[in-house]
N, C-alpha and C positions, 0 to 999 in steps of 0.2 A: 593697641598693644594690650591695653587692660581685657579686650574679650577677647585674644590670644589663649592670654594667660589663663583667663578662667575655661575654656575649651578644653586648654590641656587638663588644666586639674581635673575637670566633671569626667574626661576620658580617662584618669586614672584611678578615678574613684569607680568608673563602671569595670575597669579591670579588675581592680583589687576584689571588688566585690565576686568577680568572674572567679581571679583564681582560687578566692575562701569558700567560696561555695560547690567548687572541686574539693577541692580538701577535705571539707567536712562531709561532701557525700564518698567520698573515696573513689568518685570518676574517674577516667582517665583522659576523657578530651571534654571541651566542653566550651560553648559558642556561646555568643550573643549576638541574636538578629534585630532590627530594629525597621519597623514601617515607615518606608519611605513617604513624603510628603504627600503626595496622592492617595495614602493607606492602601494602595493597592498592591505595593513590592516590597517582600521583605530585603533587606539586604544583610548581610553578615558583618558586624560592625568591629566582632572580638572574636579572637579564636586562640584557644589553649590545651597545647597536647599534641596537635597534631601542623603539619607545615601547612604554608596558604597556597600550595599551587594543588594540597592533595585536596582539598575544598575550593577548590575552582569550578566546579560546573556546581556547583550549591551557595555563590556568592550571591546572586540575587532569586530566591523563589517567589511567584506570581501569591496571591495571595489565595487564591481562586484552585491552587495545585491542589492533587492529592497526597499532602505530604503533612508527614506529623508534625514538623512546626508551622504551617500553615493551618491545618486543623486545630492547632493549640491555642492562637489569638483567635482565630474565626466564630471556634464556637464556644469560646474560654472556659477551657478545660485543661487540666491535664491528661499527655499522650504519654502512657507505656506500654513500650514494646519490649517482650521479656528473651524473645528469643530471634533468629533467624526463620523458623518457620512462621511463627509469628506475623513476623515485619513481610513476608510473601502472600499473606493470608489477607491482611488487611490495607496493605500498602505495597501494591506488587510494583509497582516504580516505583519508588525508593529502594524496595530488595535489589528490585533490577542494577540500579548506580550503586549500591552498597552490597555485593553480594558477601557478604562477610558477617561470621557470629559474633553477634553482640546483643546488650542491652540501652534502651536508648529510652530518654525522658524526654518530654517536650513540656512546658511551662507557661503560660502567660504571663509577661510584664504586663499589670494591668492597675492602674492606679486613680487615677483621678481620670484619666484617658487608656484607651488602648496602647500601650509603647511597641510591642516586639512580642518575641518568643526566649527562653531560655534554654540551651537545648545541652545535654549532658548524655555521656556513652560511655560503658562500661564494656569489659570483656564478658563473651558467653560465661565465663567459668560463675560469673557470680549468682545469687539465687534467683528467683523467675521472679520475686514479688519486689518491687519498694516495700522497706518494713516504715512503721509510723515513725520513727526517728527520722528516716532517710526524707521520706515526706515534707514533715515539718521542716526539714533545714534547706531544701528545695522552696518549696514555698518562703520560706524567709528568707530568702535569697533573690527570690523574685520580688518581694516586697523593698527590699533594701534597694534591688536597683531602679525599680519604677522610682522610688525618692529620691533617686539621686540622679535622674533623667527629671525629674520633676522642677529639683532646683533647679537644676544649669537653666531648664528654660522659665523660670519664674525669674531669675539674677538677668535673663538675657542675654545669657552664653550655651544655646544650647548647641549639640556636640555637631561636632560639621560633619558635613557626608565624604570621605575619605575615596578615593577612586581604589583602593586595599584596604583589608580588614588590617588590625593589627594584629599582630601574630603573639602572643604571649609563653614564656617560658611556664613552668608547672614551680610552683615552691619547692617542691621537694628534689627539683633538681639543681643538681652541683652545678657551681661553676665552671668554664672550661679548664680541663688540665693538662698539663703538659702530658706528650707521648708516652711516658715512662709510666706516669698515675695512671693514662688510659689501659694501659697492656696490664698493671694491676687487677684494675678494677674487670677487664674483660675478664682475666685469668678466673674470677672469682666467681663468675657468672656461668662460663662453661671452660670444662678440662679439656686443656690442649687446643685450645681455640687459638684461630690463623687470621682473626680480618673483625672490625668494629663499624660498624654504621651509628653518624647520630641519627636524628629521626628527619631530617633533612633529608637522608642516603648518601651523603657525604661520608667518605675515607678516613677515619678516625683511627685508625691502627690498622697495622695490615705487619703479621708475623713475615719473618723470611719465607719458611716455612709455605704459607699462604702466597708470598709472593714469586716464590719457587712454581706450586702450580698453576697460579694464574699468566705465568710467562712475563711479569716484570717488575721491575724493578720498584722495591715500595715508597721511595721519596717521590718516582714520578703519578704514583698513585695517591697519596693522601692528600685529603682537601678535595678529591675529583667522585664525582658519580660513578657509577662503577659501570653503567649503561651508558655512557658517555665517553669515559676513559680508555674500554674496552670494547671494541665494535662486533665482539661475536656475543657480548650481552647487551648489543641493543635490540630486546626485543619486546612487546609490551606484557607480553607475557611474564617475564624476568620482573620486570618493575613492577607489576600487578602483585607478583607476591611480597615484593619489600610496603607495597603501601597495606595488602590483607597482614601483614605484620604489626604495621604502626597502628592501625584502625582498632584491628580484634585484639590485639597483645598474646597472641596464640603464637607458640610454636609453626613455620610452614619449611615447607621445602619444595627444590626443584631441581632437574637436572640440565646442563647444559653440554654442549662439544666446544671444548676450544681447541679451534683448527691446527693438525688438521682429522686427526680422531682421538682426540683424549679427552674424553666423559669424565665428568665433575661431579658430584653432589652437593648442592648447598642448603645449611640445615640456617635457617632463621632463628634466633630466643631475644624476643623484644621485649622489654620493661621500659617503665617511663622514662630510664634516663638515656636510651641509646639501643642498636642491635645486636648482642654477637652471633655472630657468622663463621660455621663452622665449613670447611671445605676439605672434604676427600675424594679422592679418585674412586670412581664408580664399581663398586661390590667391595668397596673395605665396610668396616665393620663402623657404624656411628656411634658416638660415647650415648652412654646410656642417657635417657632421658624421662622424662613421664608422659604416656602417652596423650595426645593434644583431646582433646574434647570429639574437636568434630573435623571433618574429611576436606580441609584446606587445600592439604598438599596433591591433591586430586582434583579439585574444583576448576582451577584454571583450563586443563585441558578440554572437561565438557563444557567449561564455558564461552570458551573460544570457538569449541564446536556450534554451540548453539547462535552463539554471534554470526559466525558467517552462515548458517543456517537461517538465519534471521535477512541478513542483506538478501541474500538468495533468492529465498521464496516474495522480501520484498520488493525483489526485481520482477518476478515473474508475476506479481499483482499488478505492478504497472500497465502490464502489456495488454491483462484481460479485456475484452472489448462488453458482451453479454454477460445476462446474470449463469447460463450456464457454460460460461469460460470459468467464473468464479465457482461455482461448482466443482469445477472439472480439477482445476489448479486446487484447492483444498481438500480432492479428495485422492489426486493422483499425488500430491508432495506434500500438502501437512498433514494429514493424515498419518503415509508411513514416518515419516519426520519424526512423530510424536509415540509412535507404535501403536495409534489408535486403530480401533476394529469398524468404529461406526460415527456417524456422521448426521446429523437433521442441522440444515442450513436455514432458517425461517426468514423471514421480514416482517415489517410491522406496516399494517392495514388495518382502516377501521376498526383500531381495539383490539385487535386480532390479530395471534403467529400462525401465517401463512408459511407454510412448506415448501420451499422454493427449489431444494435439492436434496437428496439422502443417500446414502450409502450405509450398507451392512442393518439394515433392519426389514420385516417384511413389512409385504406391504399394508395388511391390516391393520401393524402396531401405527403407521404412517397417517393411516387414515384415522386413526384414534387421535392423535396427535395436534394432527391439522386442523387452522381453524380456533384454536383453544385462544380465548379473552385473555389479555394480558392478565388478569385479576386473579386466573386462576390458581390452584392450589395442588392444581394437577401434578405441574411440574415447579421445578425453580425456575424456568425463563423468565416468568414476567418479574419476580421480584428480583431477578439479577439485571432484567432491563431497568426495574425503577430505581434501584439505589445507583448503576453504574458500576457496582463489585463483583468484578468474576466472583465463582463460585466454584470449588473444589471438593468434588466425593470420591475417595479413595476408596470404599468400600459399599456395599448397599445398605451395613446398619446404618452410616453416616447420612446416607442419604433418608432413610427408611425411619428416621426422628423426626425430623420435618417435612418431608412428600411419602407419606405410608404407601401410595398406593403408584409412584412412577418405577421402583425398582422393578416390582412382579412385573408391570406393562412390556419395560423396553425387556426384560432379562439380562440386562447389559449389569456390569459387574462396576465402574466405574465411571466418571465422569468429570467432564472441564466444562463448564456451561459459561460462553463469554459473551459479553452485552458488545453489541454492536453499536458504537455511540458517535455521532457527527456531530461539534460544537453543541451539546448537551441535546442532542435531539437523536432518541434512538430507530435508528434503520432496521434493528433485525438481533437475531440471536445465533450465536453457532455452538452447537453440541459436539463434543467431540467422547465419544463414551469406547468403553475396554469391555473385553469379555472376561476378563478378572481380576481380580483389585490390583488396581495401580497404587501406588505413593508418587505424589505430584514435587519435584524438589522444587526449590527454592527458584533454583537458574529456569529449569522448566515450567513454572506459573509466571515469573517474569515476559519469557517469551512468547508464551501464551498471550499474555494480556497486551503486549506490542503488537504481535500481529494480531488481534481483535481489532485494534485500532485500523490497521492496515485493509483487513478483510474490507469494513465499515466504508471507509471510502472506496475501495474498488467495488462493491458491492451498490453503492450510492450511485458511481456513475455508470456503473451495467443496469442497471433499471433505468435511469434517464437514456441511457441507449436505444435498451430497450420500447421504450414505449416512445422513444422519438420514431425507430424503424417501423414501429409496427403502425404509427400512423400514418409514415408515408407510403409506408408498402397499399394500407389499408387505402390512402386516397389514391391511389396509383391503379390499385385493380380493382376501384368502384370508378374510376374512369374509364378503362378499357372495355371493350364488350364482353359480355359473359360468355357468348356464344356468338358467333357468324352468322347471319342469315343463309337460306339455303335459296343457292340464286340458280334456276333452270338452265345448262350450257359452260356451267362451271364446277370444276371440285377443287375444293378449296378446303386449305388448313393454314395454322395461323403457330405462334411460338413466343411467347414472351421470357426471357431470362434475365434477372437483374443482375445486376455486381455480385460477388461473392461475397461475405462474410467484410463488415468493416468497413464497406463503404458506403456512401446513401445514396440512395434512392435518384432514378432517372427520370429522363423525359421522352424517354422512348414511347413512340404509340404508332397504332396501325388500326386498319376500318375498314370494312367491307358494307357498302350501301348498296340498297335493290331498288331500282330507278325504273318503275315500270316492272312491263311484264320482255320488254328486249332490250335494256340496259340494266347496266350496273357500274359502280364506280367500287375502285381498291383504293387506298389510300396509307402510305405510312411516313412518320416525319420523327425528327430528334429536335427537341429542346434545347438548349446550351443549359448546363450545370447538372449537377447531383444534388438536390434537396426539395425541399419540398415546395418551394416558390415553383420550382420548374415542372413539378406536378404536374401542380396547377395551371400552371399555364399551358402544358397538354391538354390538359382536359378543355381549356379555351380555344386553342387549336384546332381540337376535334371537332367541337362541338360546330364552328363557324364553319369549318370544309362540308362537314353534314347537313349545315343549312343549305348553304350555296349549291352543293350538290345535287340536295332536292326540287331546286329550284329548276332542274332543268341547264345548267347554267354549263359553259365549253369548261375543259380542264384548266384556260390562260385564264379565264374572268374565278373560277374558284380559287386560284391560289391568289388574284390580283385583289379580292375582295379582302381575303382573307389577310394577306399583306396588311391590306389600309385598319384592320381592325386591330392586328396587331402596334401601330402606328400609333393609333389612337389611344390607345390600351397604355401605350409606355412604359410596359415592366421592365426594360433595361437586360432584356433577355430577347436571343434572335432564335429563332427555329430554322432547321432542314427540313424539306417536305418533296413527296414525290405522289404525284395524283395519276389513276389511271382510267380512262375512261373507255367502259368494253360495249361498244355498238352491236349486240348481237344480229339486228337485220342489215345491217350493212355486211356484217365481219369483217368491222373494223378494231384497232386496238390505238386510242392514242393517249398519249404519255406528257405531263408537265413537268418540269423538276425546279422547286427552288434550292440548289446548291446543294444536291440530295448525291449519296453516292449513283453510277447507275444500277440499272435493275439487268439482270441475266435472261437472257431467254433460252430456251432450247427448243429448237426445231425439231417438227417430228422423224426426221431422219437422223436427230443426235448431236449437230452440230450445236452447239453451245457458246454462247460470247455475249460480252457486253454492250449491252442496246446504249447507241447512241443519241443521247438525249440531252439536246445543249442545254447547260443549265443558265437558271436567271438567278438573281439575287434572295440571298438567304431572307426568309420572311420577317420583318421588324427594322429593317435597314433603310432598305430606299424606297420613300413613298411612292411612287411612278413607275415602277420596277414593273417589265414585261417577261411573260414567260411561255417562249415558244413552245409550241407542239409539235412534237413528233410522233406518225402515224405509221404502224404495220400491219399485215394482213393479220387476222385472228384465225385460225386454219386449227381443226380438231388434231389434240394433241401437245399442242404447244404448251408450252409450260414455263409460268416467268415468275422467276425471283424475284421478291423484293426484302429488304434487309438494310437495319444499320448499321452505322460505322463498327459495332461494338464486336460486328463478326469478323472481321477484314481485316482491322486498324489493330495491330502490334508494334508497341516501343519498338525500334531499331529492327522492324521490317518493313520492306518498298509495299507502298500500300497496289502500284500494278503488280505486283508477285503476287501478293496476296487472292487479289480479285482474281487473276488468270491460275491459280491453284483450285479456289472456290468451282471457278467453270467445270476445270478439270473433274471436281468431284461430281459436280453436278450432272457432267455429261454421261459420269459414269453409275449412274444413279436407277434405279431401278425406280420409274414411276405409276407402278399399280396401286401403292398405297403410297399415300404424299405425306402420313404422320412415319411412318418408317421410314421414307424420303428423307426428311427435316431428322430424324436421330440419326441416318447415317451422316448428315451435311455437319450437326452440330459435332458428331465424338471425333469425323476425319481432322476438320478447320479449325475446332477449339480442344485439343486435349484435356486431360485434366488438369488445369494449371488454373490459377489467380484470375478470373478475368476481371479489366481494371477499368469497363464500362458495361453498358447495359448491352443486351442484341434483342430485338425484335425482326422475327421472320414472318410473311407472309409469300404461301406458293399457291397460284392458281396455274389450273393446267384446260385448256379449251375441250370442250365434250364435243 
């Protein structure tokens, strides 16, 4: 009971010190955070001035964030931010959750140990600096409550961790008053006012008048939300500007339709104790006011633009596959998005911003460009990669202070230069430059600096694509032949096409072996899977049928060897194979198949059909697995297909439709040349569409 008691008191003494040190700086909200037991989480222990649901996504910050009460314990210092440009400049998240003018201090509680942060917020209207007074009673504020965190836990009551901050009233606010004191005190605040919010957004007076145009009745409205009570003001937009009210203490407004077309105006005037809310119908005249600082009442709409602009483009990063999909997507949407002119997408390699994509520069600036040491002085990339802090040049003097010599290079007028950073390890840089001075706002460096974040991992896992594809591709066609041998009795052409974009790499392979000076074997076969195991295991395929083959060996004892090898092998992976074996002093042609589709022949008189050739078991399955031969005349002329599934085999088409289409082409096929043969076979059978395996062709035609 007795560390009860002393808990509450130590947490009223960290209040009271909370709301005296509002007071005496003349803040208007003003927190206390405090390092969770791990020192790793701030959490928010006290909050004064403003409600706890409108400090909800700031109840626990990481300690590790880039955020000014995180940087205040961290590197124990004090953080001020004097303005809204300010706070986007040095802390573009935090702008981003906070898009609203103010001034903002952060503090360290620091005493015998690290405790917390101190964190106090003023309205923009007030001066851009802390004067030494305001200083002083900030820090003495911090010191009073480190002692009084000190004791409780010297006494052995130190303050409990609360599942909610406490929410503290401000001293200088009144008590609650009856409706009659409230319609006073509004009246006094603004003339001819119709409606009162406290800082809740709770109904605190609501004139007839006002309840006349908001359509009801005002006893069923006070006490209620007004986005709550009223369902054509449920919108976040609407409540966005009652919290940029409570936050900045600025003047805002907005317009709304209550159904089913009567246009509103609602004018906000916030002060520490409450809102009045003025409400006229849309083109009367608003009572006079003093005009507000800065562009509030405008803010919501681009910023809501730029939000869903933001989901958007971060939908379309999802999908990119390649580093030049990412390319493509930043220069066909964020780009116009941003109304930039120009674009250098870099990476980071051995020390070095390699140029991975650009738009709107030539190409000599390109080549100057590329290649440059992070170290350099050239540009800002590398010290925007090394701190982690976008970097913003609205003009080329700005930039022309400290990079003299990157304005004249690019000619570009302007500049976002955003680090491209993955769990503190930087991927790369994006430029995004204007051809005449841009001014970057607040909402617009926010988004910016999100989608850097976004670029960064689609960018991350487009290069691991990349260079996964480009190894398989790379062990795929250092498997294949470079070239066909040229075999005496035959003309022969061959065709490899992998998947299209997105998918990996096959097991497709094909083989022409020269067996003597009057034999020869064809050979082509499919792997099971797309990656890169099944390469390889082509390339093991090939390589044992080429053995066997040389050996002199029938087409049933090359596929039966070749079986047991795979047996032994054990990859957990079966192949299709089709071996052909051409006797030219017999003119003979005989044919094996393990589970291979069949091969097409056409007769030199044009007849065209599928060579029947019973199949045996796919190679890797059954140890003992026989595989008949089938034998036809070899007659000058002839001409036989061979081809995988990847040509024939479509989703929700009969794969015999398919084959007897293929003949169809085939028969009508002009075979003088066999490489414009294989283009007309591939554009009839495969249009241009998705293909969603691999096809290898092989056409010999008998001389």
């Amino acid at each position: 009971m007795t560390s009860t008691v002393g808990q509450a008191r130590g947490a009223e003494g960290v209040d009271a010190a909370l709301t005296e040190t509002i007071r005496r700086t003349s803040a208007s909200i003003g927190a206390v955070y405090l390092l969770e037991p791990d020192a790793q989480v701030l959490r928010l222990e006290a909050l004064c001035g403003a409600p706890a649901d409108l400090a909800e996504p700031w109840a626990r910050v990481p300690l590790a964030a880039p955020a000014p009460i995180a940087v205040a314990v961290r590197e124990d210092r004090l953080v001020w931010v004097g303005s809204q440009q300010e706070m986007a400049r040095s802390y573009p998240r935090t702008a981003m959750a906070l898009p609203y003018p103010l001034a903002l201090a952060a503090a360290p509680i620091t005493g015998t140990r690290r405790w917390g942060t101190l964190l106090l917020l003023w309205p923009a209207t007030r001066p851009p600096h802390l004067t030494p007074r305001e200083r002083g009673r900030l820090f003495s504020g911090c010191r009073r409550l480190a002692r009084l965190l000190e004791e409780a836990t010297a006494s052995g009551r130190p303050l409990a961790h609360a599942d909610r901050p406490r929410v503290l009233p401000l001293e200088t606010r009144r008590p609650p008053r009856a409706p009659a004191q409230e319609a006073a005190a509004f009246a006094e605040r603004l003339p001819g006012g119709s409606c009162a919010l406290d800082l809740e957004g709770h109904i605190t007076f609501l004139s007839s008048g006002g309840a006349e145009l908001l359509g009801r009745d005002a006893g069923a409205l006070l006490g209620t939300l007004p986005w709550q009570s009223l369902p054509w003001l449920d919108d976040p937009s609407y409540e966005d500007r009652y919290r940029a009210a409570v936050i900045s203490r600025e003047p805002v407004s907005f317009t709304a339709c209550r159904p089913p077309d009567r246009w509103l105006d609602f004018h906000l005037y916030p002060d520490a104790d409450g809102i009045s809310v003025r409400i006229v119908p849309t083109g009367a005249q608003p009572p006079p006011t003093p005009a507000p600082r800065s562009t509030l009442s405008t803010a919501t709409p681009a910023r809501a633009g730029q939000l869903y602009q933001l989901l958007h483009l971060a939908a379309g990063l999802t999908e990119v596959v390649g580093v030049q999909d990412v390319v493509d997507l930043v220069a066909h949407q964020i780009m116009p998005a941003f109304g930039a002119q120009g674009l250098v997408l870099s990476t980071v390699d051995s020390g070095r911003l390699w140029i991975t994509g650009h738009r709107g520069y030539p190409a000599e600036t390109i080549a100057r460009l590329d290649g440059l040491p992070l170290d350099t002085t050239f540009t800002p990339a590398g010290q925007v990669l090394a701190s982690g802090i976008p970097s913003f040049f609205a003009d080329p003097e700005e930039m022309r202070r400290i990079y003299p010599e990157a304005a004249p290079i690019s000619g570009k007028q302007a500049w976002a230069i955003l680090p491209l950073i993955i769990s503190g390890r930087p991927v790369g840089c994006c430029v995004l430059s204007y051809d005449h001075p841009h001014a970057f706002s607040a909402e617009e460096r926010a988004v910016m600096t999100s989608l850097a974040g976004l670029i960064a991992q689609a960018l991350d896992r487009a290069r691991l694509y990349d260079a996964k594809h480009r190894l398989a591709h790379g062990l795929q066609e250092a498997l294949l032949p470079h070239r066909l041998p040229a075999v005496a009795g035959l003309d022969v052409t061959a065709r490899y096409l992998p998947a299209t974009r997105g998918m990996e790499i096959g097991g497709d392979f094909y083989d022409l072996i020269r067996l003597g000076d009057t034999a020869a074997a064809a050979v082509i076969g499919d792997v099971q899977g797309h990656n890169v195991a099944a390469a390889a295991l082509m390339g093991q395929v090939r390589t044992a049928v080429h053995a066997h083959a040389t050996l002199g060996e029938p087409p049933e004892q090359v596929l039966s060897a070749t079986n047991r090898l795979l047996i032994d092998l054990d990859p957990g992976l079966f192949c299709s194979c089709l071996y052909a074996h051409f006797d030219f002093a017999r003119r003979r042609l005989g044919l094996a198949s393990a589970g291979h589709p069949p091969p097409l022949v056409r007769l030199p008189d044009g007849r065209t059909a599928p060579l029947d050739v019973p199949p045996g078991p796919l190679l890797g399955i059954v140890p003992d697995a026989r595989y008949p031969v089938t034998e036809i005349a070899l007659t000058p002329g002839l001409v036989l297909l061979l081809y995988t599934d990847g040509l024939v085999e479509t989703p929700g088409t009969d794969f015999d439709d398919s084959l007897a289409e293929l003949a169809g082409h085939l028969a009508e096929a002009d075979d003088r040349d066999l490489d414009l043969l294989v283009d007309a076979l591939l554009s009839r059978t495969r249009p241009a569409r998705q293909r969603t395996d691999d096809i290898a062709l092989l056409v010999l035609k008998g001389l």
